[in-house]
Backbone as ProteinMPNN parsed JSONL, in Angstrom:
{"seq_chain_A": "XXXXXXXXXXXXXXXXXXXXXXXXXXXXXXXXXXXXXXXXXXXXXXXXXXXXXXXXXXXXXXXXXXXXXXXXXXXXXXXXXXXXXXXXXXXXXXXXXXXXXXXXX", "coords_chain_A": {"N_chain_A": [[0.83, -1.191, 0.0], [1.912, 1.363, 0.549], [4.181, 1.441, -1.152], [2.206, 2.125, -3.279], [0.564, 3.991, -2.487], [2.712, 6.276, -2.984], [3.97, 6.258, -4.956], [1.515, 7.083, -6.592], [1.696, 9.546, -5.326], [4.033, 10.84, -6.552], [3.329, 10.57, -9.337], [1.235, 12.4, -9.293], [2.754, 15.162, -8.961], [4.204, 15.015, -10.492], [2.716, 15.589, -12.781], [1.43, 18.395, -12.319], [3.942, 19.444, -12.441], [4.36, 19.013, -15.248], [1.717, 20.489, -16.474], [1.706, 23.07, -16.086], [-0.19, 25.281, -16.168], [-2.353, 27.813, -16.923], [-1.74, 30.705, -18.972], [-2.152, 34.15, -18.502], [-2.89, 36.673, -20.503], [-1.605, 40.374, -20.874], [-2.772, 43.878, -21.422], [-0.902, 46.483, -22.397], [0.931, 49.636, -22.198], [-1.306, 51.687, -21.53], [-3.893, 54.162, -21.959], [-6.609, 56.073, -20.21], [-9.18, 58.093, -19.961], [-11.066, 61.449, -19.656], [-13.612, 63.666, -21.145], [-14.517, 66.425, -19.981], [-17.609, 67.652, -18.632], [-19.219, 68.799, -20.749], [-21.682, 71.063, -22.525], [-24.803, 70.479, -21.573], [-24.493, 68.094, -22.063], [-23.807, 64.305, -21.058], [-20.819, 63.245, -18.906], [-18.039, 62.145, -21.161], [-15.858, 59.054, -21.247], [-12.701, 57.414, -22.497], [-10.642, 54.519, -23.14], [-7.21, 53.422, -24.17], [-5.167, 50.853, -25.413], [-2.078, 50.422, -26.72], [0.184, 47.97, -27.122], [0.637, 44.827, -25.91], [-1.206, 41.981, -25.404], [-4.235, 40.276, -24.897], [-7.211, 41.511, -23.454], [-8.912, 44.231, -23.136], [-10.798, 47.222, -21.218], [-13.152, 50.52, -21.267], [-13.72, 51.532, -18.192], [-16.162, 53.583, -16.377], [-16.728, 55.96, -13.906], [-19.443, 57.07, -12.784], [-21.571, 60.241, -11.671], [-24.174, 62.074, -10.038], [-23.739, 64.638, -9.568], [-20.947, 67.141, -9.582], [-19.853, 67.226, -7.151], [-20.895, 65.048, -5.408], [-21.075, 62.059, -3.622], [-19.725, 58.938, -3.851], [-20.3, 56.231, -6.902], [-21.636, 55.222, -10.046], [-20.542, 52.456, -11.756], [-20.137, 52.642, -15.535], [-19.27, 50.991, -18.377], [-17.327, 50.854, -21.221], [-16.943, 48.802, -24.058], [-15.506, 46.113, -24.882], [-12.007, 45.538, -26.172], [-9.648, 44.085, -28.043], [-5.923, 44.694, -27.728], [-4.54, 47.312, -28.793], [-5.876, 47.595, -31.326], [-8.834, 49.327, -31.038], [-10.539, 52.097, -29.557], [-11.843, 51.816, -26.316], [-14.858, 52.796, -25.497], [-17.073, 54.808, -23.944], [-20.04, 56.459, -21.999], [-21.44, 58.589, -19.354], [-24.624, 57.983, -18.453], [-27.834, 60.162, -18.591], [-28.869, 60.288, -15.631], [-26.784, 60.469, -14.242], [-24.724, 61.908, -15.184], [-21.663, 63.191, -14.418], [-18.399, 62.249, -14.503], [-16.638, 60.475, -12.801], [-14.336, 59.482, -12.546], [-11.774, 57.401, -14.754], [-10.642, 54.068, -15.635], [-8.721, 51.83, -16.728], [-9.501, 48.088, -17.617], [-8.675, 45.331, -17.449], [-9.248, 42.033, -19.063]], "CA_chain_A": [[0.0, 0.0, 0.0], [2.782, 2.52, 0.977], [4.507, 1.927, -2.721], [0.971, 2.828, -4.375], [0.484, 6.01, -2.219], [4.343, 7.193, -3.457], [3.495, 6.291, -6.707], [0.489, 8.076, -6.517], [2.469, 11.238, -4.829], [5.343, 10.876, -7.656], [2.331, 11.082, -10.568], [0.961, 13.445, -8.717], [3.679, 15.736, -8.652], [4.713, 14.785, -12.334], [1.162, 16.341, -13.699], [1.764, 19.339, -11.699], [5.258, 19.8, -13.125], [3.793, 19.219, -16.646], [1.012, 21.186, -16.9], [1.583, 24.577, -15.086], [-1.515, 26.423, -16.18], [-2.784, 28.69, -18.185], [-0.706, 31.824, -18.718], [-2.742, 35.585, -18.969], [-1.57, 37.699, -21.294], [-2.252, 41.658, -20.477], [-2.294, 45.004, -22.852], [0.264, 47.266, -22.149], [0.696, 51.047, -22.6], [-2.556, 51.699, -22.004], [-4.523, 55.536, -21.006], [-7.715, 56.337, -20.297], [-9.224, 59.776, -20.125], [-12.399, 61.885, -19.294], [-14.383, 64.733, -21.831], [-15.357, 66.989, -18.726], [-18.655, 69.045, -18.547], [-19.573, 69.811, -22.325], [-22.108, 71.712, -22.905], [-25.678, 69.756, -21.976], [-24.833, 66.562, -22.288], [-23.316, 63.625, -20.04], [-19.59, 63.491, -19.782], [-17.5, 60.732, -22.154], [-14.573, 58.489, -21.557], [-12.167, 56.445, -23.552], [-9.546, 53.982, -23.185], [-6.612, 52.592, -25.469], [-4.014, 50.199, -25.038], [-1.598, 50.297, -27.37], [0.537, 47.252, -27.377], [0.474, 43.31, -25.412], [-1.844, 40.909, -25.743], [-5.614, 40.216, -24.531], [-8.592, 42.13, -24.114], [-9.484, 45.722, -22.312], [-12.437, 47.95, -21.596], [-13.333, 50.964, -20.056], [-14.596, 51.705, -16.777], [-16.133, 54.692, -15.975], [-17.409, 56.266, -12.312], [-20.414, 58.396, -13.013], [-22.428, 60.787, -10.066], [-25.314, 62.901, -9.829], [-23.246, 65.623, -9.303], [-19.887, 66.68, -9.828], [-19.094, 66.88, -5.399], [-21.441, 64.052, -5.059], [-19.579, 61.002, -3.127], [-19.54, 57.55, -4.851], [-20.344, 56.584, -8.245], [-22.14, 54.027, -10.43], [-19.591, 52.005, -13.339], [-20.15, 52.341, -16.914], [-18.296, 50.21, -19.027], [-16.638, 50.207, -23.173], [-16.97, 47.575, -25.306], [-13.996, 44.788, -24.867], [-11.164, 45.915, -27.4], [-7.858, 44.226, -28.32], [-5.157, 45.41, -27.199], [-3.541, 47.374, -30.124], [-6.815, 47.572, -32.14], [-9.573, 50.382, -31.284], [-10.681, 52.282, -28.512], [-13.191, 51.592, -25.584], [-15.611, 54.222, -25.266], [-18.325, 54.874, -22.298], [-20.771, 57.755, -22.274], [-22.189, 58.661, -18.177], [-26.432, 58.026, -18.423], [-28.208, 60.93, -18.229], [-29.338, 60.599, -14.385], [-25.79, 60.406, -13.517], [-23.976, 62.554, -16.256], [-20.802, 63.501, -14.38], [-17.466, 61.581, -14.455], [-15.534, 60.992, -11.685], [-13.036, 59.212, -12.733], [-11.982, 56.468, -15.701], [-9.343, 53.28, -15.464], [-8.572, 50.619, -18.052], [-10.306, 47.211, -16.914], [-8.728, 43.91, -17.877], [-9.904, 40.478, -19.167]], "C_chain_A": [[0.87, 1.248, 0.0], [3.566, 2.834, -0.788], [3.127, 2.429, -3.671], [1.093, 4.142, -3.835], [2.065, 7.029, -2.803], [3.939, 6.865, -4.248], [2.86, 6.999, -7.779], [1.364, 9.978, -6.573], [3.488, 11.607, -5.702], [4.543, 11.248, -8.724], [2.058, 12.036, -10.253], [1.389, 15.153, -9.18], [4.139, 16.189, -10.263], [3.839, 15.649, -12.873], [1.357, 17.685, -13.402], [3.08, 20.339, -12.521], [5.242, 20.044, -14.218], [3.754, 19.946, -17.07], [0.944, 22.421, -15.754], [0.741, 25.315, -15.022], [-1.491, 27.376, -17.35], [-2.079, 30.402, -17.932], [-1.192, 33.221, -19.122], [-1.824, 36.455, -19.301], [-2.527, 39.291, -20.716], [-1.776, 42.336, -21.621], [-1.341, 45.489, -21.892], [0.4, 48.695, -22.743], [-0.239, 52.007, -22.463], [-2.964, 53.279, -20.946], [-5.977, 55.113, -20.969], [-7.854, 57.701, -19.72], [-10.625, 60.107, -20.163], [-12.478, 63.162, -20.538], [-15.383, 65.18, -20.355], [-16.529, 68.007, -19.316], [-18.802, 69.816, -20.002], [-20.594, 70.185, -22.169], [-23.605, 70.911, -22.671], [-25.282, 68.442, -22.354], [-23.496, 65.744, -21.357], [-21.637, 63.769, -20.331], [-19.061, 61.856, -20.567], [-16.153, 60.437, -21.667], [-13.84, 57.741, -22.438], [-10.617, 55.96, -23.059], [-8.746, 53.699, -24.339], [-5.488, 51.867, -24.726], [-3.442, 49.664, -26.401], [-0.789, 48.494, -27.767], [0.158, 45.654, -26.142], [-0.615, 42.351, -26.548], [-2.924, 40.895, -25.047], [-6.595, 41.706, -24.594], [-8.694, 43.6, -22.577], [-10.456, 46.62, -22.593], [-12.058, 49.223, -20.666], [-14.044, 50.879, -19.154], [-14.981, 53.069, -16.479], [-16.622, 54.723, -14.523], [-18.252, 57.411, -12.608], [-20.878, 58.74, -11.724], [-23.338, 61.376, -10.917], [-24.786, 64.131, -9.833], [-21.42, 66.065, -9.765], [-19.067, 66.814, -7.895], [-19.968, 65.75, -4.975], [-20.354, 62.426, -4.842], [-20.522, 59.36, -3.72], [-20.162, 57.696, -6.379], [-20.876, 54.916, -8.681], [-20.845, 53.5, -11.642], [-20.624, 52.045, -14.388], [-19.199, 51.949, -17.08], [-18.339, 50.424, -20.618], [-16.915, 49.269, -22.9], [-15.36, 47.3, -25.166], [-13.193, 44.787, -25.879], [-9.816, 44.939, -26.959], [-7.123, 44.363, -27.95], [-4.396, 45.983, -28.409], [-4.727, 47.72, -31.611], [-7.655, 48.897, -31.946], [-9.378, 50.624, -30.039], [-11.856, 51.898, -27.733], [-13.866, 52.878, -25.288], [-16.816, 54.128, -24.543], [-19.01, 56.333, -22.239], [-21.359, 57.555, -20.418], [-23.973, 58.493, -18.588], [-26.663, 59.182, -17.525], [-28.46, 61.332, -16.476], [-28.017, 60.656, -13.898], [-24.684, 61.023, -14.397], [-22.444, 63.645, -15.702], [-19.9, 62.515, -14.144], [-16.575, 61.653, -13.33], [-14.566, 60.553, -12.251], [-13.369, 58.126, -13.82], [-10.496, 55.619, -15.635], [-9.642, 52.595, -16.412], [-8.958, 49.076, -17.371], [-9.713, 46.25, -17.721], [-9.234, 42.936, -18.268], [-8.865, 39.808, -19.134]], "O_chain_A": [[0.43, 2.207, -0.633], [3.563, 3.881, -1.436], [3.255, 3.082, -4.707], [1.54, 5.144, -4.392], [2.204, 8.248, -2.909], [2.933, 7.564, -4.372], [3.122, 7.359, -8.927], [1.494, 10.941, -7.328], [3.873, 12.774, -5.622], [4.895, 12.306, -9.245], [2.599, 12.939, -10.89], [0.642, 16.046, -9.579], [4.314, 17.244, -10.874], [4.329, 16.576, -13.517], [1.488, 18.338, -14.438], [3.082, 21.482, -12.978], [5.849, 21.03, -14.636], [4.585, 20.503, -17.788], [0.191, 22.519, -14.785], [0.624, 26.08, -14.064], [-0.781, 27.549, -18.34], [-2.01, 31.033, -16.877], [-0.667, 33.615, -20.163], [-0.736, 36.871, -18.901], [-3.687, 39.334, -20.304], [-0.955, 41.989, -22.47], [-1.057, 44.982, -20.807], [-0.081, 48.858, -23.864], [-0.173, 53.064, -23.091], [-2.6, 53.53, -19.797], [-6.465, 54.12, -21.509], [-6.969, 58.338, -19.149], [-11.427, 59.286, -20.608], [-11.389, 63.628, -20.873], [-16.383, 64.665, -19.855], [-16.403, 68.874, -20.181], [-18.583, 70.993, -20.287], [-20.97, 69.502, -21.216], [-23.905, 70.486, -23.786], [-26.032, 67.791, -23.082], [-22.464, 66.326, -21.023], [-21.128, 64.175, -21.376], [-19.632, 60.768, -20.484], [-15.309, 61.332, -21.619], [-14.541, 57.329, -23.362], [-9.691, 56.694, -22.713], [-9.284, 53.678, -25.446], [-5.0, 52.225, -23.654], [-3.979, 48.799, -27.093], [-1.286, 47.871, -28.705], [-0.927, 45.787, -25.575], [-0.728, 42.159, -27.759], [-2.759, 41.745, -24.172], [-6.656, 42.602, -25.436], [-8.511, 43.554, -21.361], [-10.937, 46.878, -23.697], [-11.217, 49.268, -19.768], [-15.051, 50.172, -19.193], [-14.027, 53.826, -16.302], [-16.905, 53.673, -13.946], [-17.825, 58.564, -12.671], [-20.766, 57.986, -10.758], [-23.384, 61.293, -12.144], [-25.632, 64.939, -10.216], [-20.738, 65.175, -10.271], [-17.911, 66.493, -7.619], [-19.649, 65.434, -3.829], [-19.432, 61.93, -5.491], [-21.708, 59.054, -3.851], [-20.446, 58.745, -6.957], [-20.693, 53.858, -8.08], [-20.322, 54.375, -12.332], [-21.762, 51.6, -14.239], [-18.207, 52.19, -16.391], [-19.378, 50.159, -21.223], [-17.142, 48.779, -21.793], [-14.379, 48.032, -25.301], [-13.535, 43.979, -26.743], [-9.165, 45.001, -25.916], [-7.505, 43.935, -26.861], [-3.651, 45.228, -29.033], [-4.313, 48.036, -32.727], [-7.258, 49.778, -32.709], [-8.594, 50.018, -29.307], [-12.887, 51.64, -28.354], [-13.292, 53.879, -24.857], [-17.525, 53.136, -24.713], [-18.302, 57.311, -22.481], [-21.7, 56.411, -20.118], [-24.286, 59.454, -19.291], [-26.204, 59.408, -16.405], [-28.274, 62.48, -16.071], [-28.093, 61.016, -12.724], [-23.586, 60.49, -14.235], [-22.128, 64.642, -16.352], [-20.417, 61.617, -13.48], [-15.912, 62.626, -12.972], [-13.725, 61.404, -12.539], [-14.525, 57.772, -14.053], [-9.416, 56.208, -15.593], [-10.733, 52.666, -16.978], [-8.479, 49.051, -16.237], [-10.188, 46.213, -18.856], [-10.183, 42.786, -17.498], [-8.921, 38.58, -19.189]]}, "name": "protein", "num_of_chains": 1, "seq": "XXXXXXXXXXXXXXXXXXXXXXXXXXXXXXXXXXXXXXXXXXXXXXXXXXXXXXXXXXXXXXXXXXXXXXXXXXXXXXXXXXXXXXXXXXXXXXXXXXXXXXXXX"}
């Protein structure tokens, strides 16, 4: 019994050693940026990430206000990395920006 369980713990071990996992790739380079307070209408963000590998969006933080404390997310559309930009508009009931970061997959 004791040589099966080492046997076991040696395969084990082996599979492990193998197969290491799956390896996430990220973009790289990447801004994002706010269009403050135009004129009547909500404000806009946009991300880009220029170079890597996988997929990025934006994130925005909209309020009610622009001293109003917390914030709901909007989100871009899932780009590339290296391909277009993500772009996010605030909804009317909440049409100021607090802030905007680049969001991983």
């Amino acid at each position: 019994m004791r040589k099966f369980a080492a046997a076991l713990a040696i395969a084990a071990g082996t599979l492990v050693l193998i197969n290491p996992g799956v390896a996430h790739a990220t973009p790289t380079v990447c801004k994002a940026g706010i269009n403050y307070y135009m004129p009547d209408a909500p404000d806009k963000g946009s991300a880009y990430c220029a170079s890597g590998s996988g997929y990025f969006r934006l994130s925005l933080g909209c309020q009610t206000s622009p001293d109003a404390a917390g914030a709901v997310y909007t989100h871009g559309t899932w780009r590339a990395a290296g391909s277009r930009t993500s772009a996010a508009t605030c909804p009317m009931i909440r049409p100021y920006a607090k802030w905007a970061h680049v969001q991983f997959q």
